[in-house]
N, C-alpha and C positions, 0 to 999 in steps of 0.2 A: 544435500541436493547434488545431483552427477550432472552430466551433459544430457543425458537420455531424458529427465523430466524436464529440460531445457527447451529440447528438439519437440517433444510431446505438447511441452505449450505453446509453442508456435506453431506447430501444426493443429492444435484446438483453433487459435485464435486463425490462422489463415482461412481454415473452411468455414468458420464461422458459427462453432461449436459454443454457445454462451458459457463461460467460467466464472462460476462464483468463488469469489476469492475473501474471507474475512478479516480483517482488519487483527494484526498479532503486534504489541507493545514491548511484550519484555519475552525472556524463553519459557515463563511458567504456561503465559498463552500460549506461544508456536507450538511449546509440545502438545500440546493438552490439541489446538487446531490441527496438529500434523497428525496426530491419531484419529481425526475425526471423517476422514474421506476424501477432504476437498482435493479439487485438482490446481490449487496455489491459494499460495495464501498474501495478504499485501500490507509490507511493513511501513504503518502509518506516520508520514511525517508529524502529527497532530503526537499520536500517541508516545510516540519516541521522546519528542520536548515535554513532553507531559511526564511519563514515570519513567527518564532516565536524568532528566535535567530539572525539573517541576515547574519549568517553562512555558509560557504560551508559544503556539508555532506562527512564531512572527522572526524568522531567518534568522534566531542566533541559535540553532543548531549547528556545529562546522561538521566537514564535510568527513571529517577523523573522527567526530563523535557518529556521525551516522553511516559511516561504512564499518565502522566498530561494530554496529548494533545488524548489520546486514552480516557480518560475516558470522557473526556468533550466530544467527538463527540461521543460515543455512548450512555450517555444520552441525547444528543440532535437531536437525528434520532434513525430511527426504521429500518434501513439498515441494514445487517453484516456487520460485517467492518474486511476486513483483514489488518494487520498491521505490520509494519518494528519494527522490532526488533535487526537489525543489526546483532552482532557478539557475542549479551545477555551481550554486557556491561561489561563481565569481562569474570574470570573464571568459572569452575561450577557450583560452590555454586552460581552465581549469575544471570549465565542460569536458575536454578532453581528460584530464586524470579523473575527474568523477567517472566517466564511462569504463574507464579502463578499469580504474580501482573496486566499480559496481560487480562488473565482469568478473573479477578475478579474485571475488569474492565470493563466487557462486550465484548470484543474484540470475535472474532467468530473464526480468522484463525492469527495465526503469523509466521514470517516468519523471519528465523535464514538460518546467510551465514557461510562461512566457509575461509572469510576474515582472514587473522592476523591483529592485532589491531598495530593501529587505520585503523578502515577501510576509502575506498574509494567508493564516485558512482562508480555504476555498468557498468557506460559508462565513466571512466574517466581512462586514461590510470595508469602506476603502481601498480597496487593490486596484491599481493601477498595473498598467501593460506597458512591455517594450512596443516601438516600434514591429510590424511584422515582418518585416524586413532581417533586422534581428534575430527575432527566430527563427527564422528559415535557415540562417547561415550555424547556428548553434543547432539545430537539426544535421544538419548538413555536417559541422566537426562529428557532433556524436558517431554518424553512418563511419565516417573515417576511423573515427577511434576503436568501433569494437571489432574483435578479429574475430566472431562465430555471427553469423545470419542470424541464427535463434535465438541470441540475445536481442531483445525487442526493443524496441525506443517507441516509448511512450510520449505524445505529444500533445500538451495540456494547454488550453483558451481558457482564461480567467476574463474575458473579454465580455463578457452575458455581461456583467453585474452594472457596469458604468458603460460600455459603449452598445449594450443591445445584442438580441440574439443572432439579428442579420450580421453584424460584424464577427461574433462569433464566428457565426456558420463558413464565411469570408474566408477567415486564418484557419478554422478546420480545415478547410478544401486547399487549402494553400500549403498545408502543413503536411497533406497525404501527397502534394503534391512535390514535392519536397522529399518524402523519402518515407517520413515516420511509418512507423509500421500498425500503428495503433493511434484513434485520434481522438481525446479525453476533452468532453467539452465543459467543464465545470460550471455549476447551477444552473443545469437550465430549470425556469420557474413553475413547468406546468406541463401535464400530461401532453398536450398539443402542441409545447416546443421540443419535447422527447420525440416525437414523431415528424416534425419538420428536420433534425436532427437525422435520425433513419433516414428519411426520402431524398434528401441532399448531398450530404459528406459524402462522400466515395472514398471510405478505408472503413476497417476495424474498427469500432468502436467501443467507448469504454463508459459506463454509467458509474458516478457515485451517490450513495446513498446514506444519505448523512441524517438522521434522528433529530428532528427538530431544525433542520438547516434552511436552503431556499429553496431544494426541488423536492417533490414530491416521492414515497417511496413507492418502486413501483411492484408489482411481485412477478417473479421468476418466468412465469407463464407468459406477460406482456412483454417483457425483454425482447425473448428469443421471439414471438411474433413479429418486434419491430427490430428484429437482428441484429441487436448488441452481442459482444464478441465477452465483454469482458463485462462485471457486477463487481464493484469492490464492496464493503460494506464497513470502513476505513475506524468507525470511534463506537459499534454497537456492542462490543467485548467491555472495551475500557470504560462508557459509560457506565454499563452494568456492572460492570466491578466496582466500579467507584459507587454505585449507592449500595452493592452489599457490602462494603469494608463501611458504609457510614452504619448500616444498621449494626454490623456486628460489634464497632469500636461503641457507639452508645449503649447498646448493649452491657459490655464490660462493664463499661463506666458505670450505666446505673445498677448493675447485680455483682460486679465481682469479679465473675466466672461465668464460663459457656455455657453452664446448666440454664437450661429454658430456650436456648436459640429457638427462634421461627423455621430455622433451615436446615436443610442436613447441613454438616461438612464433612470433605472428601476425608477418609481413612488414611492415615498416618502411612498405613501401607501400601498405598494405591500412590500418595504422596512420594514414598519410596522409591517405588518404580516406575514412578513417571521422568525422575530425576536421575534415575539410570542406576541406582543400589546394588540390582542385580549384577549387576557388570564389576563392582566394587567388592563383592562380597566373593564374586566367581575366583575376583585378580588375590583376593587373600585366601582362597582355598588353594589355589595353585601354588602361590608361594610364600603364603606365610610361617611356614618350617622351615625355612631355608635360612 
């Protein structure tokens, strides 16, 4: 990722261009998502504590295991990548090295919630919130910290779930007002609060779409009606992998061997060159007589 698809998605998201962006775990997804069109792709807190730690994302990701996982997928795709940043890992001093470290990692958009630590998914019941107060001002370090505009701060209300969609909508408006450049209201429960949503908040906004969570999914065409800026689609990769690695490991177990699969699987060679071979194989024709 360079500064060019940095400025490109903030220019999406300012005029208000919807961006679907799908939910990438490890680099076999990023690559496999970066060859696929999108104009960003968005590295899942959920999925990161998932297949790099085998954790639930309930905040014992640190901020070195998840800038790790940011920097390798945007050296290895030419996507934006917006990115979980959870609750910045600590206090503000460390809001501050999150944003910088996100930045300077190629990260394009990051996205801070306004969770008390240790936080929870966004679809999992118990989360409680700071003060809003609080995250105004951890808004407010982020805007100081990063040194390019088009590095975006994403600003997340986990507030729907226990204080209601009106207090939501509250710290949305409070959070645009504030600075954030994107305003991510997490669950809301129902076609009708996506659209009080829309008609209120005054910023960018960012829908998540979670498979079986508390909001509803909505498709592409009603989004950009009720002008959402941003689509994540944050665990429908990793779900789906997770139940083809179940069929395929019982599979084995009950025959052996892969003779009989239900499914294709990709070509060993395709496998190859997704994983960059070609490039490997270029560097030993050039000097491997040397």
């Amino acid at each position: 990722m360079s500064r060019t698809e940095r400025a490109a998605l903030a220019d999406r998201v300012r005029r208000g261009n919807l961006t679907i962006a799908p939910g990438v775990f490890d680099m076999v997804s990023a690559r496999i998502a970066d060859r696929a069109g999108f104009d960003a792709l968005y590295m899942s807190g959920y999925g990161i504590s998932a297949s790099h730690l085998g954790l639930p994302d309930a905040g014992m990701a640190t901020y070195s295991e998840m800038v790790g996982r940011a920097s390798a997928i945007c050296s290895g795709t030419s996507t934006a990548l917006i990115a979980d940043a959870d609750t910045g890992f600590g206090g503000l001093l460390n809001v501050d090295r999150t944003v910088k470290g996100y930045e300077a990692a190629g990260v394009s958009a990051i996205q801070l919630e306004d969770q008390e630590f240790p936080k929870k998914c966004g679809h999992a019941e118990g989360r409680t919130v700071v003060p809003m107060s609080d995250m105004v001002t951890k808004i407010e370090v982020a805007l100081d910290a990063r040194t390019d505009e088009n590095f975006l701060i994403i600003a997340r209300t986990d507030a729907r779930t226990t204080l209601g969609i009106d207090e939501a909508i509250t710290r949305g408006n409070t959070y645009a007002a504030a600075g954030a450049d994107v305003v991510f209201i997490e669950s809301p429960e129902n076609l009708d609060e996506f659209r009080r949503i829309a008609e209120t908040v005054e910023a960018p906004l960012m829908a998540n779409l979670v498979e079986g969570g508390f909001s509803p999914i909505i498709n592409r065409e009603l989004l950009e009606e009720l002008g959402f800026a941003i689509a994540i689609s944050p665990v429908t990769a990793l779900l789906s992998t997770a139940a083809l690695l179940q069929s395929v490991y019982r599979h084995l177990h009950e025959h052996g061997t892969s003779n009989g699969l239900a499914h294709d699987i990709m070509a060993i060679g395709e496998m190859h060159n997704l994983m960059g071979f070609d490039d490997v194989w270029e560097f030993d024709e050039k000097w491997g007589d040397r």
